[in-house]
Short mmCIF file of the C-alpha atoms (twelve columns), coordinates in Angstrom:
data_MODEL
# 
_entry.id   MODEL 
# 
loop_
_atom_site.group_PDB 
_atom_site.id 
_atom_site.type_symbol 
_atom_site.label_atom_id 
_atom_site.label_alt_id 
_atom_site.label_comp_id 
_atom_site.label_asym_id 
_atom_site.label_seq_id 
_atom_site.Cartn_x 
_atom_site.Cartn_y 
_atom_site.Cartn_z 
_atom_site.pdbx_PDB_model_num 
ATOM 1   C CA . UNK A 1   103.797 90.441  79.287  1 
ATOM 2   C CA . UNK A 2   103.376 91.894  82.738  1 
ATOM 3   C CA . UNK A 3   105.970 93.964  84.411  1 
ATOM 4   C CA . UNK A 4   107.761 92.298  87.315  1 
ATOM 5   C CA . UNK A 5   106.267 93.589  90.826  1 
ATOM 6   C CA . UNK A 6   108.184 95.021  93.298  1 
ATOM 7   C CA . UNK A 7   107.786 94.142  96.879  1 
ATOM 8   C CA . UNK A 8   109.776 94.996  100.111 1 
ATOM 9   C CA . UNK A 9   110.255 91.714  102.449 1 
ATOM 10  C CA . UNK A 10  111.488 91.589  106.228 1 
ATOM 11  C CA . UNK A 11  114.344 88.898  105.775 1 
ATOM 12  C CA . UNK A 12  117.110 87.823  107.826 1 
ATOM 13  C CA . UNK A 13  116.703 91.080  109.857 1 
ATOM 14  C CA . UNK A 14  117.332 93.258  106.392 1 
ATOM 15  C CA . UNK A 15  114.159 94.832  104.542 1 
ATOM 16  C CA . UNK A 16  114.887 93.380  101.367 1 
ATOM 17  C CA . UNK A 17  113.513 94.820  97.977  1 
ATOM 18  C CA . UNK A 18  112.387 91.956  95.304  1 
ATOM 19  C CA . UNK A 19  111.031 91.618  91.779  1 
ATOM 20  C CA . UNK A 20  108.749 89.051  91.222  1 
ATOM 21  C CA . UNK A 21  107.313 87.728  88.174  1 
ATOM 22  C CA . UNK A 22  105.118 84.725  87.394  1 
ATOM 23  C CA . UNK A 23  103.977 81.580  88.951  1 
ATOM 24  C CA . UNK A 24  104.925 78.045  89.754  1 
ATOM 25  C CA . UNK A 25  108.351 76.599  91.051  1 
ATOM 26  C CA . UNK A 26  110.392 79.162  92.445  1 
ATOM 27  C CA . UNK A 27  113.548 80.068  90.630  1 
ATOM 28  C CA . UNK A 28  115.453 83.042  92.591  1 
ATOM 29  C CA . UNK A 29  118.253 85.177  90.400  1 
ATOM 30  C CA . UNK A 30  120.945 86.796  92.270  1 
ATOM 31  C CA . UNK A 31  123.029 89.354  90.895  1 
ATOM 32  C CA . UNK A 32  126.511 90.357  91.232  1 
ATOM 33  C CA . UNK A 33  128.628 93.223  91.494  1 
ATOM 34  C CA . UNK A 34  127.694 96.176  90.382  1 
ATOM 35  C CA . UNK A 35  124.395 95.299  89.384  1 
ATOM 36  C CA . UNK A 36  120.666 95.196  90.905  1 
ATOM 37  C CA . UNK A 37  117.713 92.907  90.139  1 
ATOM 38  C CA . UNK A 38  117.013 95.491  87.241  1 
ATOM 39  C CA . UNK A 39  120.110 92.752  85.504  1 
ATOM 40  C CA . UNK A 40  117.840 89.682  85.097  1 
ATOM 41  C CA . UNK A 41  114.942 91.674  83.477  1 
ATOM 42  C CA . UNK A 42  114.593 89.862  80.191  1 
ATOM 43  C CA . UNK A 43  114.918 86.332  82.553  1 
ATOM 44  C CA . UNK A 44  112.338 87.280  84.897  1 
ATOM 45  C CA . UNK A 45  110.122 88.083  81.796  1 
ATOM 46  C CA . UNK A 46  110.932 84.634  79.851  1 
ATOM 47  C CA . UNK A 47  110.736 82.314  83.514  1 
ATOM 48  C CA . UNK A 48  107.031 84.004  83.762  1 
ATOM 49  C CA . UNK A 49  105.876 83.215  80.197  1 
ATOM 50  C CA . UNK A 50  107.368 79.611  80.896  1 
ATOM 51  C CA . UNK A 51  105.303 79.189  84.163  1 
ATOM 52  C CA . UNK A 52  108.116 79.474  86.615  1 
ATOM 53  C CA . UNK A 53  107.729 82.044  89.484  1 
ATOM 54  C CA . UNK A 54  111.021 83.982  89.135  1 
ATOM 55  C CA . UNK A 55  112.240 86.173  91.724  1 
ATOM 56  C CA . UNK A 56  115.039 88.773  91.441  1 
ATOM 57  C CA . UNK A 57  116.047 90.246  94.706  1 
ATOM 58  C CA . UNK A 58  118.504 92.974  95.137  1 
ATOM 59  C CA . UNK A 59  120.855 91.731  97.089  1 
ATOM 60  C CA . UNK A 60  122.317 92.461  100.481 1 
ATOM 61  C CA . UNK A 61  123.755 96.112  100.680 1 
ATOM 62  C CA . UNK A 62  122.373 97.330  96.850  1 
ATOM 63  C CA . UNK A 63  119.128 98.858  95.407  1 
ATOM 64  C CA . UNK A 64  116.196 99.003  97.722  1 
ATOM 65  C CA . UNK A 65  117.683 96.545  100.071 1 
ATOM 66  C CA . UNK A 66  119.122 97.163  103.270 1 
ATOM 67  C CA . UNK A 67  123.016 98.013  103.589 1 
ATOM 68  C CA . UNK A 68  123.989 97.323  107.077 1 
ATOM 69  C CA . UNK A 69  126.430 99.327  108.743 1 
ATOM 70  C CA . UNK A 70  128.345 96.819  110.322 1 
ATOM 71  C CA . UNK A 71  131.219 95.685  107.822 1 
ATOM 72  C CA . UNK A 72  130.831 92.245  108.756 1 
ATOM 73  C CA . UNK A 73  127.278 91.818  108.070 1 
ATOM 74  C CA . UNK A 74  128.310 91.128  104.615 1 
ATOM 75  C CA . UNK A 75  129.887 87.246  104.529 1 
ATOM 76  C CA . UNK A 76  128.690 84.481  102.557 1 
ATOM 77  C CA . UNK A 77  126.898 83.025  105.324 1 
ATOM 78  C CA . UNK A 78  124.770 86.105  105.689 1 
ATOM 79  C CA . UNK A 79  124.073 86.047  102.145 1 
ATOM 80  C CA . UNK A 80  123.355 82.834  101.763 1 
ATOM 81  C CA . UNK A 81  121.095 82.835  104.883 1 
ATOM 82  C CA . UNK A 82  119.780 85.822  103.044 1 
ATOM 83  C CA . UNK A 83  118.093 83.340  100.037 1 
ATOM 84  C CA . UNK A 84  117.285 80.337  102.775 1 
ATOM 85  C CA . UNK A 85  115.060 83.116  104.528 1 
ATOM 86  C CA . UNK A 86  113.566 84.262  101.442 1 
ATOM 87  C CA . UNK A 87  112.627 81.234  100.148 1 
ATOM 88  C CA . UNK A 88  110.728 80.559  103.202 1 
ATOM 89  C CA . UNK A 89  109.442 84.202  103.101 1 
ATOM 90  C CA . UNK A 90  107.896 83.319  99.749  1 
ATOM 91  C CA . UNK A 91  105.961 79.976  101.274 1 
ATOM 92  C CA . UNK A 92  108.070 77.606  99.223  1 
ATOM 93  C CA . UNK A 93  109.846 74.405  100.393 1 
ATOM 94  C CA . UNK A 94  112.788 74.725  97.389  1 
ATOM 95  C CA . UNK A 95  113.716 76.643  94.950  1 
ATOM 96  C CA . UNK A 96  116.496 76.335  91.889  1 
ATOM 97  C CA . UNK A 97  118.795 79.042  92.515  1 
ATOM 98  C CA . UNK A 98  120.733 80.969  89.546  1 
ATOM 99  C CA . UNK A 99  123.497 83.561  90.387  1 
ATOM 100 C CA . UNK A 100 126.106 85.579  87.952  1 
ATOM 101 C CA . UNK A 101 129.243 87.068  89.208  1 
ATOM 102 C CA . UNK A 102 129.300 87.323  93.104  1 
ATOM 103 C CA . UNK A 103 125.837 86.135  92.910  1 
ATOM 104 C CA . UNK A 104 126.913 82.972  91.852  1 
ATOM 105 C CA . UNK A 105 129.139 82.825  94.798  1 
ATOM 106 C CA . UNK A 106 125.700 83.032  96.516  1 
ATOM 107 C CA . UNK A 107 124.370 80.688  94.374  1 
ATOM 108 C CA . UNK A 108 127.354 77.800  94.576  1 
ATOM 109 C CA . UNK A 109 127.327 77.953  98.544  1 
ATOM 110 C CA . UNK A 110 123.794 77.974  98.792  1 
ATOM 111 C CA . UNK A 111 123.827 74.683  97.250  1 
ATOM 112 C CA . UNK A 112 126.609 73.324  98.776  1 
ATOM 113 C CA . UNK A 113 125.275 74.128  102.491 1 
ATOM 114 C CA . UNK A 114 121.654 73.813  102.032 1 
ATOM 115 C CA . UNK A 115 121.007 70.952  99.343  1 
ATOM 116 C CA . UNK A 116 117.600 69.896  100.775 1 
ATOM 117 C CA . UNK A 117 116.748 73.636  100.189 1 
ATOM 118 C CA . UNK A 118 118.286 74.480  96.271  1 
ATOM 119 C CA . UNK A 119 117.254 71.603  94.158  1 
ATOM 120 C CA . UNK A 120 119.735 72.489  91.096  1 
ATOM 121 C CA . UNK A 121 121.779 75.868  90.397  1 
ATOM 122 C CA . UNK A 122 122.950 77.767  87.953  1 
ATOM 123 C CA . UNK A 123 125.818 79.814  87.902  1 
ATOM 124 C CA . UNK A 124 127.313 82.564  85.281  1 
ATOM 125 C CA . UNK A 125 130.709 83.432  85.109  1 
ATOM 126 C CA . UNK A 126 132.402 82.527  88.014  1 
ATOM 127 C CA . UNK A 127 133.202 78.736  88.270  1 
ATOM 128 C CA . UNK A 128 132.310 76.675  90.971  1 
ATOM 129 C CA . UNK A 129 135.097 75.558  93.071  1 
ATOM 130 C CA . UNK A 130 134.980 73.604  96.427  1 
ATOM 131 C CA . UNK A 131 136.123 76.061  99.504  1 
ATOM 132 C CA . UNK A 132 139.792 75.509  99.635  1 
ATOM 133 C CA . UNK A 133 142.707 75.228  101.660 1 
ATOM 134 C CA . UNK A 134 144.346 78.567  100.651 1 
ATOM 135 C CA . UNK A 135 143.072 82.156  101.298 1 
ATOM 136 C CA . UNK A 136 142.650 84.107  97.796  1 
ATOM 137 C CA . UNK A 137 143.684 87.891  99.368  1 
ATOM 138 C CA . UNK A 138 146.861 86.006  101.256 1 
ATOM 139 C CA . UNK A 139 147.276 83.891  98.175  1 
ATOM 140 C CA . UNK A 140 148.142 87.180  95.906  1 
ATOM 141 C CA . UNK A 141 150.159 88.408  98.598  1 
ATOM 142 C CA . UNK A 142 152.305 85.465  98.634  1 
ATOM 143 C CA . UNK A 143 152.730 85.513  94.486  1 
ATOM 144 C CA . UNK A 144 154.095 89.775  95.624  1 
ATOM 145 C CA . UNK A 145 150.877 90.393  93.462  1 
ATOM 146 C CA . UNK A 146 149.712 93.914  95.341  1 
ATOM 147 C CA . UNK A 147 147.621 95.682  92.236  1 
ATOM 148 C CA . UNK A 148 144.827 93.398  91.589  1 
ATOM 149 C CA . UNK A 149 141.662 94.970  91.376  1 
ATOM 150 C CA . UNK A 150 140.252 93.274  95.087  1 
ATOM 151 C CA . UNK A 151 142.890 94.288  96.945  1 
ATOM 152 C CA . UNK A 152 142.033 97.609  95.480  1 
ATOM 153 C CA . UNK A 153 138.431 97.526  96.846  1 
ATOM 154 C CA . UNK A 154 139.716 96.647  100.181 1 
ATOM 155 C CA . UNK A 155 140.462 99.705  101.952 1 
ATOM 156 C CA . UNK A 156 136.968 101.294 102.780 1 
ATOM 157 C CA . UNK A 157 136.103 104.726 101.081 1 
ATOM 158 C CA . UNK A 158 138.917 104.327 98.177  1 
ATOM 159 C CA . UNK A 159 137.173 102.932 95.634  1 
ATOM 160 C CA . UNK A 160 133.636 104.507 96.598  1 
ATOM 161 C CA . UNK A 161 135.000 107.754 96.098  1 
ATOM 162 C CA . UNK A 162 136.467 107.109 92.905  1 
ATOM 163 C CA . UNK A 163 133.049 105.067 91.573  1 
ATOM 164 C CA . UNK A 164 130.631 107.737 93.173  1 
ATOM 165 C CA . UNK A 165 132.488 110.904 91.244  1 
ATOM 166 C CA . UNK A 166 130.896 110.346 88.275  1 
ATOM 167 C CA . UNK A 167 128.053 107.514 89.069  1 
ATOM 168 C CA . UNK A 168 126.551 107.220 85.012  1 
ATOM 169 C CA . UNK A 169 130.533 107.560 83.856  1 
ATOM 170 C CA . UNK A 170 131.530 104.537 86.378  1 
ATOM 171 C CA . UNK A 171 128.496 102.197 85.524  1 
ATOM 172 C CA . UNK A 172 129.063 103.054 81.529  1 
ATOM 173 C CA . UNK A 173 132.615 102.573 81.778  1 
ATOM 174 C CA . UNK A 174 132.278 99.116  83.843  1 
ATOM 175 C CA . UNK A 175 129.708 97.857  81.701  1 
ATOM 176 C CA . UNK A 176 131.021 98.418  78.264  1 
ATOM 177 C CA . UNK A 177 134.587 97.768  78.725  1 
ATOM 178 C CA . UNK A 178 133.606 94.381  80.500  1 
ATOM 179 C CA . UNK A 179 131.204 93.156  78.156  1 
ATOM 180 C CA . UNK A 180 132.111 91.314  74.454  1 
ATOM 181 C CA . UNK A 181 131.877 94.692  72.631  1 
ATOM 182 C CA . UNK A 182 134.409 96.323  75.352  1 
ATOM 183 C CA . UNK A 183 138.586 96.008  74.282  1 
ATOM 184 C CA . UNK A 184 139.957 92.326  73.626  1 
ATOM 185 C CA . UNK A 185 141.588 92.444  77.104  1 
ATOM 186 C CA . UNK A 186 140.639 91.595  80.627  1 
ATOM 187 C CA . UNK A 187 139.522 94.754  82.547  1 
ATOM 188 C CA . UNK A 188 139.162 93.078  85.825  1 
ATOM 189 C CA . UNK A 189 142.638 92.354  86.766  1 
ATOM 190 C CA . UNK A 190 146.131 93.878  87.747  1 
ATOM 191 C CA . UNK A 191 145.368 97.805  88.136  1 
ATOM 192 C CA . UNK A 192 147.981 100.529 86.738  1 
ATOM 193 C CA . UNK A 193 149.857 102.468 89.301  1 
ATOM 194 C CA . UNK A 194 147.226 106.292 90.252  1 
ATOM 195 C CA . UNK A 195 144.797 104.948 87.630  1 
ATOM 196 C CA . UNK A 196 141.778 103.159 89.974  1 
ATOM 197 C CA . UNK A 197 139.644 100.978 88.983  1 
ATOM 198 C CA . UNK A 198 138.404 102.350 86.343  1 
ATOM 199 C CA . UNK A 199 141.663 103.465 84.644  1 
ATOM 200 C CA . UNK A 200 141.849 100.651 82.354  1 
ATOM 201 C CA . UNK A 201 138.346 100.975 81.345  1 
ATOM 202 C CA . UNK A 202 136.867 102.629 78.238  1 
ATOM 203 C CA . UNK A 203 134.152 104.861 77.662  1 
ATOM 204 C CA . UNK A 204 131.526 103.945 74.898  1 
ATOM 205 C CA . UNK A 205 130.964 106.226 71.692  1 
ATOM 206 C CA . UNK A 206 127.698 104.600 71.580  1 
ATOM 207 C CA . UNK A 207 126.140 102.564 74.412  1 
ATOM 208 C CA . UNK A 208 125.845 98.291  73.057  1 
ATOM 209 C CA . UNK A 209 122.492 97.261  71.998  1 
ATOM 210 C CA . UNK A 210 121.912 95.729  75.085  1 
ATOM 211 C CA . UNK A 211 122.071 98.643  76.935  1 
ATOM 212 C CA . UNK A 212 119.423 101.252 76.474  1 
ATOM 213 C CA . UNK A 213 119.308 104.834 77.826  1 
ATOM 214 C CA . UNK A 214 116.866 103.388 80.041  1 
ATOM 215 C CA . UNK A 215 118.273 100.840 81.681  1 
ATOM 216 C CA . UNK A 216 121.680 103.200 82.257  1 
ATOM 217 C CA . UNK A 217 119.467 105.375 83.691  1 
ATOM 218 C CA . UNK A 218 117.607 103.036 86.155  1 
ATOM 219 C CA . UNK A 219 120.973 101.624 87.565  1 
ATOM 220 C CA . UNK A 220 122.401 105.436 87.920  1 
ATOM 221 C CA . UNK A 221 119.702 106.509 90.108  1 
ATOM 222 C CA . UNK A 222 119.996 103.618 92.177  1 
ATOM 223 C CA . UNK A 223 123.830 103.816 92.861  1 
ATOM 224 C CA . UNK A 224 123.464 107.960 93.007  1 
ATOM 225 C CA . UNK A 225 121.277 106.824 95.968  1 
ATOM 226 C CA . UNK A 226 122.991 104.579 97.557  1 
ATOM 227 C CA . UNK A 227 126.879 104.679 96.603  1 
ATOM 228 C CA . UNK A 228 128.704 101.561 96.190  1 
ATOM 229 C CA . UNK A 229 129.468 101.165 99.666  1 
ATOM 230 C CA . UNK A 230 127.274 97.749  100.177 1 
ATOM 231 C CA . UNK A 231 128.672 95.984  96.737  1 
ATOM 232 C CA . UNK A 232 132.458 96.706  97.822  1 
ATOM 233 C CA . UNK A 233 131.530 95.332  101.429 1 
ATOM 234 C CA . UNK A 234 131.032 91.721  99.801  1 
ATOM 235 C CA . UNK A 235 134.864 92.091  98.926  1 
ATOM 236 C CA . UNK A 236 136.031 93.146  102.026 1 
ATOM 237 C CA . UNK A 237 134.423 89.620  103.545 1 
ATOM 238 C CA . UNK A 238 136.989 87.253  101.454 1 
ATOM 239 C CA . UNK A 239 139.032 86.271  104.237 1 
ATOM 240 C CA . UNK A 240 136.205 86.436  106.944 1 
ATOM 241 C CA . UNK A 241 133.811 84.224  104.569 1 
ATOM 242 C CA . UNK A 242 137.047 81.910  103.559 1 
ATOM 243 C CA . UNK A 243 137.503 81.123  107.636 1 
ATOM 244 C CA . UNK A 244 133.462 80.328  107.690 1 
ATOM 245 C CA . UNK A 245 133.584 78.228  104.671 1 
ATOM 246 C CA . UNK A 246 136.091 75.901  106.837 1 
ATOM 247 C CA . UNK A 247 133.295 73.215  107.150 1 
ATOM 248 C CA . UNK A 248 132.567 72.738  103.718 1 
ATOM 249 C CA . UNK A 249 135.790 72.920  102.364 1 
ATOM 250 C CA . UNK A 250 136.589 69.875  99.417  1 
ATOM 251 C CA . UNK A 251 133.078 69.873  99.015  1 
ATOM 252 C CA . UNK A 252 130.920 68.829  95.728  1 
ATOM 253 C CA . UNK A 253 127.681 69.782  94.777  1 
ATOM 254 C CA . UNK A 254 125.593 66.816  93.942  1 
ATOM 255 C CA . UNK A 255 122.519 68.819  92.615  1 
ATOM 256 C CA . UNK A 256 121.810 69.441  88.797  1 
ATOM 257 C CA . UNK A 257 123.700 72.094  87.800  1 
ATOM 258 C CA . UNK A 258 124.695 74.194  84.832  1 
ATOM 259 C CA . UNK A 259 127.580 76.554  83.829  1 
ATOM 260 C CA . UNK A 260 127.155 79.397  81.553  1 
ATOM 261 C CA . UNK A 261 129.776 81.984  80.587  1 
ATOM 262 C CA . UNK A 262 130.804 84.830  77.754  1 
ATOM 263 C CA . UNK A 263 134.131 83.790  76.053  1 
ATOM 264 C CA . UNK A 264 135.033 86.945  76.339  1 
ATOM 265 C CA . UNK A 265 134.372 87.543  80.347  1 
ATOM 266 C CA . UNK A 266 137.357 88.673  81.924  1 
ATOM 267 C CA . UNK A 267 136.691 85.791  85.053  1 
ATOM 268 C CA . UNK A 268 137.463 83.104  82.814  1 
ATOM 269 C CA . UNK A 269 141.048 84.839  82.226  1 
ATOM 270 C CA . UNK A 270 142.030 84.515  86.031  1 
ATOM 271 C CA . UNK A 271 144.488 81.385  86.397  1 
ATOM 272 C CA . UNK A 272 141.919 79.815  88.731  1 
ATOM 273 C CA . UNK A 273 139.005 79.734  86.086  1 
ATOM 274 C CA . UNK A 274 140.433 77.144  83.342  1 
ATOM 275 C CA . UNK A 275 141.215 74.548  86.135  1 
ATOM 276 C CA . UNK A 276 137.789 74.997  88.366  1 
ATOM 277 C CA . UNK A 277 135.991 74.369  84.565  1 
ATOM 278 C CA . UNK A 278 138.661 71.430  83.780  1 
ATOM 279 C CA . UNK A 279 137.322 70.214  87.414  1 
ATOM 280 C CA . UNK A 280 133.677 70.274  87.012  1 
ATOM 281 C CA . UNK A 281 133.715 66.122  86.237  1 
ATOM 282 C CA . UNK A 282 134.250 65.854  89.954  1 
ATOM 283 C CA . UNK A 283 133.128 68.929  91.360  1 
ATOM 284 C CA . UNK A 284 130.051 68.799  89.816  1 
ATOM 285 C CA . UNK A 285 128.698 65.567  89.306  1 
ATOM 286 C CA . UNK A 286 125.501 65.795  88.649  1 
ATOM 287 C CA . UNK A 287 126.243 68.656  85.563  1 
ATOM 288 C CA . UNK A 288 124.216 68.978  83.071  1 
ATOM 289 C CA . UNK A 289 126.093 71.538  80.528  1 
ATOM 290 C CA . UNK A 290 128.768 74.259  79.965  1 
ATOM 291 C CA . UNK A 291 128.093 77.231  78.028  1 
ATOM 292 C CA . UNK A 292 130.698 79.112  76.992  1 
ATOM 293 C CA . UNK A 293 129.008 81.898  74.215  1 
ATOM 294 C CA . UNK A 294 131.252 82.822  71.785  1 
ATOM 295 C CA . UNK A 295 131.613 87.027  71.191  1 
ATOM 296 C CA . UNK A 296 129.977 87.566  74.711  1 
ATOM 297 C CA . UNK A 297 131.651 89.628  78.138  1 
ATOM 298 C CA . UNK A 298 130.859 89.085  81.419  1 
ATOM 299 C CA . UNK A 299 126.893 90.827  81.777  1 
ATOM 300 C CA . UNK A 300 126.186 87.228  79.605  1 
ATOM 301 C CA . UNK A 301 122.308 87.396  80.945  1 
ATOM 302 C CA . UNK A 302 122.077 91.214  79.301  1 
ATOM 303 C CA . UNK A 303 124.386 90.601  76.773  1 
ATOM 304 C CA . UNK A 304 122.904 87.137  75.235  1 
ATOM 305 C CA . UNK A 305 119.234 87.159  76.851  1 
ATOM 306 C CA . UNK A 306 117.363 85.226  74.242  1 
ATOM 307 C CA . UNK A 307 120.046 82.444  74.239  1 
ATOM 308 C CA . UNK A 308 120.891 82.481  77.893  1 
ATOM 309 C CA . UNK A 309 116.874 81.987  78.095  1 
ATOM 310 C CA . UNK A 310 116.939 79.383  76.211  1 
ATOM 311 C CA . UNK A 311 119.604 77.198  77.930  1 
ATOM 312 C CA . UNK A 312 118.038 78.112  81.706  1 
ATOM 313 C CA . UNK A 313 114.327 76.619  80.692  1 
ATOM 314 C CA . UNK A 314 116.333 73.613  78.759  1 
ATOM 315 C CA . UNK A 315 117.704 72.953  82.213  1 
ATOM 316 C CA . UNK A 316 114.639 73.574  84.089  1 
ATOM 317 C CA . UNK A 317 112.776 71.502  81.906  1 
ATOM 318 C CA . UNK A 318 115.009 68.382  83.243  1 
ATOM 319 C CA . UNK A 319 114.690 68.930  86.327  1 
# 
């Protein structure tokens, strides 16, 4: 199978590097946090061989895309007007857009704002849940909950300068400790007084089988390049993108959609998770499964690649 090809595109006023793979109806992949396009390899191979065109771009403030200076430049609205310009970048009318982590943040609101634009979605591992009433950030504040992990990555240059001391350490850590062969304990969550971010977090005797030296390697040249400066931005936008949201907020998604998640993924410990799922009946009508993968962490499209292939062309193939 070909390798994807990588290609820099003016979008949204942001050079914007993506990976592109195949032909036929467009299906773009948005990552989360900390990852790159490099994460939906093995999908961008399988979409191809299926006769999709799949496109992977690294998103907003990562990789070979443009970090803008401006902390603001960062909300969901940017973001999302980040895959409504590439779309029509590309020459296409629609597209089925999949996200994981913050990138199915991306996903979620692009469907809910532009539904003539995203035919279906899919998301991984963060739940969909209509914009709400309540702010999450003020939300902890008013539980006296002051050492979750994003209110850590709220103060600019803290956690960059603890990520960015050892860049291979941080990315090792973060990926095996939050993945199904990390410890049986969430690793995203309430922090330990002077330990970081990454003070809960293990380091690997051996890296997991879906992890080569390779692929370690391409992600730790990327974020030796650029530090983790853009990524954390997308945190530091909560409250901005919550006031934005206002318009949409109670909102459904009325597209085809589809849930996929590790059992193991620390997301689906928050409080919020079980009751967004419990809620998909009415907050996602038109839903067309629920994947939970037994023995799996939160990377689920590295982690389970054959089987989370298998469930995304299932659901294209309704479409």
């Amino acid at each position: 199978m070909n390798q994807p090809q990588l290609e820099t595109l003016e979008i949204n006023g942001i050079r914007m590097r993506v990976a592109k793979q195949g032909s036929g109806p467009l299906v773009l992949l948005c990552h989360g946090f900390p990852e790159l396009w490099y994460s939906w390899r093995h999908q961008l191979a399988a979409l191809a061989a299926a006769g999709y065109r799949a496109v992977a771009p690294d998103m907003r403030g990562y990789g070979g895309t443009d970090a803008p200076a401006e902390a603001d430049a960062y909300t969901l609205l940017h973001l999302v007007g980040d895959m409504v310009e590439l779309v029509r970048e590309l020459g296409e009318q629609q597209a089925v857009i999949v996200g994981h982590d913050w990138g199915a943040m991306v996903a979620w609101s692009a469907a809910l704002m532009r539904p003539d634009l995203f035919r279906a979605v899919v998301g991984m591992s963060v739940p969909f849940s209509p914009p709400g009433p309540v702010e999450f950030l003020s939300a902890l504040k008013r539980q006296g909950i002051d050492d979750f992990y994003i209110q850590y990555f709220q103060t600019p240059g803290v956690a960059e300068a603890e990520l960015e001391r050892d860049v291979e350490a941080s990315i090792r850590r973060i990926y095996f400790s939050g993945s199904g062969d990390g410890p049986d304990r969430p690793v995203f969550g309430r922090l330990k007084p002077g330990q970081g971010f990454l003070g809960g977090m293990l380091e690997p005797e051996t890296l997991p089988a879906w992890l080569s030296h390779d692929d370690l390697a391409y992600y730790c040249g990327e974020f030796t390049r650029t530090g983790f400066r853009g990524g954390l931005t997308w945190y530091r936008n909560i409250a901005r993108s919550w006031a934005l949201l206002a318009p949409w907020r109670g909102c459904v998604i009325r597209q085809p959609s589809l849930f996929i998640a590790g059992a193991r993924d620390g997301v689906l410990k928050f409080p919020s998770s079980p009751p967004q799922i419990a809620a998909f009946a009415q907050t996602l009508p038109a839903l067309r499964g629920c994947h939970i993968l037994e023995g799996a962490g939160h990377w689920i499209q590295q982690e389970r690649a054959e089987l989370v292939n298998q469930l995304l062309l299932e659901f294209l193939q309704t479409l």
